[in-house]
N, C-alpha and C positions, 0 to 999 in steps of 0.2 A: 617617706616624706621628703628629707633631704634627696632622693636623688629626682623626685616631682618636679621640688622646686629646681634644682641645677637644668632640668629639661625645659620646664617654663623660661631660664633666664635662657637657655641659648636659641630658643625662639625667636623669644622679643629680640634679640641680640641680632639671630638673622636678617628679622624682619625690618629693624631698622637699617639694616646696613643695605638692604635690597631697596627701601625705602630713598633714601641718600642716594644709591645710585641712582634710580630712576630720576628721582629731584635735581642732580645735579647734572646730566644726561646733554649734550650741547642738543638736542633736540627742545627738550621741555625749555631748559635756558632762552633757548630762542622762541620760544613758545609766549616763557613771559615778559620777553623784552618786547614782542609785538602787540601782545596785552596794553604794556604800559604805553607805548607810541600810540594805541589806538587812543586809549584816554586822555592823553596827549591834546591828539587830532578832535577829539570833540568839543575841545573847548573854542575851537573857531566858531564865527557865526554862519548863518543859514544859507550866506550864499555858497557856502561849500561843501562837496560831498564826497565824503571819506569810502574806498572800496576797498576789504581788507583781501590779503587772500586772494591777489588775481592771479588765475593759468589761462596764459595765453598760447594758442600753435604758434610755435615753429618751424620753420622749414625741417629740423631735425629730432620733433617732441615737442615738447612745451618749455615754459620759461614761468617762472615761479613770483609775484611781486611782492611784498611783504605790504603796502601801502599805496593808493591811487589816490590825489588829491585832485579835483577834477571842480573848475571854477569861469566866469567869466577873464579869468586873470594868465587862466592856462591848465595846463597839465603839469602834475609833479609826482613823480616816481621815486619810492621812498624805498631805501633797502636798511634795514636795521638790525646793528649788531650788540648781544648785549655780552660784556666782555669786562675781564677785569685785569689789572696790571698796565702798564706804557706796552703802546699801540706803537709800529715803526711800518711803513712804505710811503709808494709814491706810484703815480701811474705807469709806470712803465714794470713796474714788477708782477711777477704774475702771482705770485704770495705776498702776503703779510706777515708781520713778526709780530706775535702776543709774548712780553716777557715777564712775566711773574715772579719777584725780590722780596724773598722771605731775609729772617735773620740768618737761618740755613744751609737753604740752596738758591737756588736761581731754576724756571724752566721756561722754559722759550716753548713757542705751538706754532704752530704755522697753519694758515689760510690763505686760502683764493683771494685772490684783491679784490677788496668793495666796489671800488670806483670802475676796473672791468665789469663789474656784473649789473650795478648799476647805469651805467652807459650801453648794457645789452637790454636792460629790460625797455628804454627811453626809447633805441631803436628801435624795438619789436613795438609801442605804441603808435611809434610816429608810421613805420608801415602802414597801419594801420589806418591812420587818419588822411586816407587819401583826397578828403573833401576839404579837410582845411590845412592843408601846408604852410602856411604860414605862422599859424599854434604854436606857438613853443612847449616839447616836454623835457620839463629841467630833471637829471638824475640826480638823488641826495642822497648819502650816507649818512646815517643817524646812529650814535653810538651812545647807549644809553649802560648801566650798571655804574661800575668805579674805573671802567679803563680813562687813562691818560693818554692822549694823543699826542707824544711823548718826542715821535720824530715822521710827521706825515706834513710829504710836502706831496702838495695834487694843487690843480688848475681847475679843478671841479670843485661844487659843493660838501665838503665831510666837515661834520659839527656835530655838538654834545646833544643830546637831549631838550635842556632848557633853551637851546637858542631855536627850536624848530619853528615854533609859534613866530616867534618874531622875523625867522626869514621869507614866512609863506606870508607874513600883513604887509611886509614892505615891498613885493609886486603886488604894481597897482596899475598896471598898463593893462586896455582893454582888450582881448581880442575877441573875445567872445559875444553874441545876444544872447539871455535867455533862450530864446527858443535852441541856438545853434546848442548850447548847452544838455539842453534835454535831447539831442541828437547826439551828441557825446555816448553820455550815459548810456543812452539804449543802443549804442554800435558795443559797449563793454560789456553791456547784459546780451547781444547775442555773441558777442568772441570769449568772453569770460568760463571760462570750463568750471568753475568752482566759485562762486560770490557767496561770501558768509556776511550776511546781514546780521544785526544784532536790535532791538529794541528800537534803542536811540536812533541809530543811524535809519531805521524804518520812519520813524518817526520824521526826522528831521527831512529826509527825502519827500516826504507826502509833505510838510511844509512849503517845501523848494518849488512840488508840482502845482502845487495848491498857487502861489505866488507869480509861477510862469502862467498857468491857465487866465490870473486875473490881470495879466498886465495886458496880453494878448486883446481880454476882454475891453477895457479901459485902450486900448489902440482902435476900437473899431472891428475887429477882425475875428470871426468867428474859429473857437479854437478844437471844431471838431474836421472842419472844411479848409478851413482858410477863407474863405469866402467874408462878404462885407456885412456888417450888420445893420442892420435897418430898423426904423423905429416907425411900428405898428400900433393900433390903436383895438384892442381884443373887448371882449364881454365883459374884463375886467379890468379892464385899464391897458396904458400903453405898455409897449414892451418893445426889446430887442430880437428880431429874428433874422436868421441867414437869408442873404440873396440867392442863393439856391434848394430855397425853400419850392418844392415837399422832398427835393433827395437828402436836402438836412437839412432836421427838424430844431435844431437847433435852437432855443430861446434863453434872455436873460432880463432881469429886472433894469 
């Protein structure tokens, strides 16, 4: 019986300890720090649409985005670190310093600079948006957990977690229509190698389309054609139908 139980504890024993690693794992970490910037990212309103998870080609493979914020307002490319301990670089370094101050020791870690990597993922959007050059895509570091950003000096955007909201509401320069908008989106749905939708974000997207379809409507403009809409007089009342009625069949109330 005693030696059952001593085998049963060094199970559980392993099993947590296998458990820990994988939980603590700079994979899953990043895992749930993009978790939490998503839910973050939802509490904007409907004019904007969160793409988690984008793989784009490059010239050399692909490029990895942790966040796509995609708006009449512009494009913002989000790269996010979830980290703990005083944060130390600056653009021009090609690592960073994580220093971790116990009562103990001290351990220092080293990574690739956010702000390069963020600054490539900008450029491989803006590649890409060869119809509207004028777009601006801003690159952001988002450093969510208990790091302290401790000694980072950058010329680019790096901020905590709690300020993300508040620097995506304060641009409010337009450059975008609607429509140009939903042409955004759909150049991301065919360059995007991997788009992980979730519920919400489905949701709030058929909002978005639902919104651009009626405004189109409400202009005149038929939003299957582009063609003009015209007001008919049917077996049931008037209505709206396409000027390039019968190749669209197009009607509305």
């Amino acid at each position: 019986m005693t030696q059952l139980l001593i085998i049963i504890v060094v199970v559980l024993f392993a099993s947590l300890s296998l458990f820990l690693a994988w939980y603590n794992s700079p994979k899953q970490k990043g895992k749930r720090g993009e978790a939490y910037i998503h839910n973050v990212l939802m509490q904007l309103s409907d004019e904007y649409t969160i793409i988690d998870d984008v793989i784009l080609p490059t010239e050399h493979g692909t490029t990895q985005i942790d966040h796509v914020v995609v708006s009449k307002y512009g494009i913002i490319a989000i790269e996010t670190k979830n980290y703990r301990g005083e944060i130390y670089g600056d653009d021009n370094r090609k690592e960073w310093t994580q220093m971790i101050k116990t009562y103990t020791y001290v351990t220092k870690n080293h990574f690739y600079n956010p702000v390069k990597q963020s600054i490539g993922h900008a450029i491989q959007i803006k590649n890409m948006m060869t119809n509207y050059p004028h777009v601006p895509v801003t690159p952001v570091v988002v450093f969510t957990g208990s790091a302290v950003l401790k000694g980072v000096n950058s010329r680019h955007t790096v901020i905590y977690d709690y300020e993300l909201l508040d620097f995506i509401n304060q641009r409010r320069s337009v450059y975008l229509t609607d429509s140009d908008v939903s042409e955004v989106l759909q150049l991301f749905q065919r360059r995007n190698m991997r788009i992980l939708v979730d519920d919400r974000t489905h949701v709030k997207n058929l909002k978005q389309a639902a919104k651009q379809t009626q405004a189109t409507i409400n202009a005149g403009i038929c939003p299957k054609c582009g063609g003009q809409l015209i007001k008919r007089n049917g077996k049931y009342g008037s209505f709206y139908g396409c000027s390039n009625y019968p190749n669209c069949k197009f009607t509305t109330k």
